[in-house]
N, C-alpha and C positions, 0 to 999 in steps of 0.2 A: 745411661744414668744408673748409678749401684741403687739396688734398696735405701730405705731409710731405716737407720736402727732409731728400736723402740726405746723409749726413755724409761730408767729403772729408779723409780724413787728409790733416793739413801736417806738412813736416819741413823742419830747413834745414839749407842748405849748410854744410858745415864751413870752406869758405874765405871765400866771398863772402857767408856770412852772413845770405840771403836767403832767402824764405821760401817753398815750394812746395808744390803737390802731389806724395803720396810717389811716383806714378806720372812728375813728369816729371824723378826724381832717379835716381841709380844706387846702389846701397846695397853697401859693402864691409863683410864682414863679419869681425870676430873668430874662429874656431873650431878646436877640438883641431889641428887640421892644419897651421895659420896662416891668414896674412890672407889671405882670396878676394874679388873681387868677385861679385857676387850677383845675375847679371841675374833674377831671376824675384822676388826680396824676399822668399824665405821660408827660406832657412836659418837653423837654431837658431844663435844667439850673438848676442855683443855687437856692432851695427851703426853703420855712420855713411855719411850721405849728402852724395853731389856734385850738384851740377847738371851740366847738358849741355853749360855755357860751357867752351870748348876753354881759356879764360883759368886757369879755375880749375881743370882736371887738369895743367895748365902748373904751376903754383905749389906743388901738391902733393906732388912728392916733397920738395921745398926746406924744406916748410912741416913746422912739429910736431904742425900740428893732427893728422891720421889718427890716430898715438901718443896724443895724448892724449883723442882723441875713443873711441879704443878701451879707454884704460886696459890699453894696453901698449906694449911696446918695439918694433918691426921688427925681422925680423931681416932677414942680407943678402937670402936666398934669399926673403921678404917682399919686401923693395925691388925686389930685380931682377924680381919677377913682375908689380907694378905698373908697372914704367917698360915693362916690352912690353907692357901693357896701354894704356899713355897711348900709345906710341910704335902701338901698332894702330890705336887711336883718334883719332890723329892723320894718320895714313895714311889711316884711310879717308875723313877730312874735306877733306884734299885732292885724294880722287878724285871727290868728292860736294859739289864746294861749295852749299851749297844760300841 
């Protein structure tokens, strides 16, 4: 009898709509607090996944998907913690082009 291969959660991207492992997405989560990002993928609430394409955290403040992938509103003090999030993430891709 062969091994059993291990089962690999897929999740996809909310912009680019493509489809990954949950490990090579970022997962922004819904919770009592507001919207966080979630590097470790295991806070309680309702989640939704990026990829690592610089393209697609570009798009995403612009875009409705996050709102609607949450099934809620943003609010500013939500906005503005994601755009220094993207705006970090974009910093540290021009000090690390790889």
């Amino acid at each position: 009898m062969k091994g059993r291969r291990k089962h690999i959660p897929q999740r996809t991207c909310i912009i680019c709509r493509r489809t990954y492992s949950k490990r090579e997405l970022t997962r922004i989560v819904r919770t009592a607090d507001g919207v966080r990002v979630d590097p470790t993928g295991k806070l309680a609430g309702r989640g939704a996944y990026v990829c690592n394409d610089n393209a697609c955290w570009q798009q995403l403040p612009a875009s409705n998907a996050l709102a609607r992938a949450l099934k809620t509103s943003l609010s500013p003090e939500d906005r503005a913690a994601l755009l220094a999030v993207i705006a970090a993430r974009m910093a540290a891709a021009c000090e690390n082009p790889a």
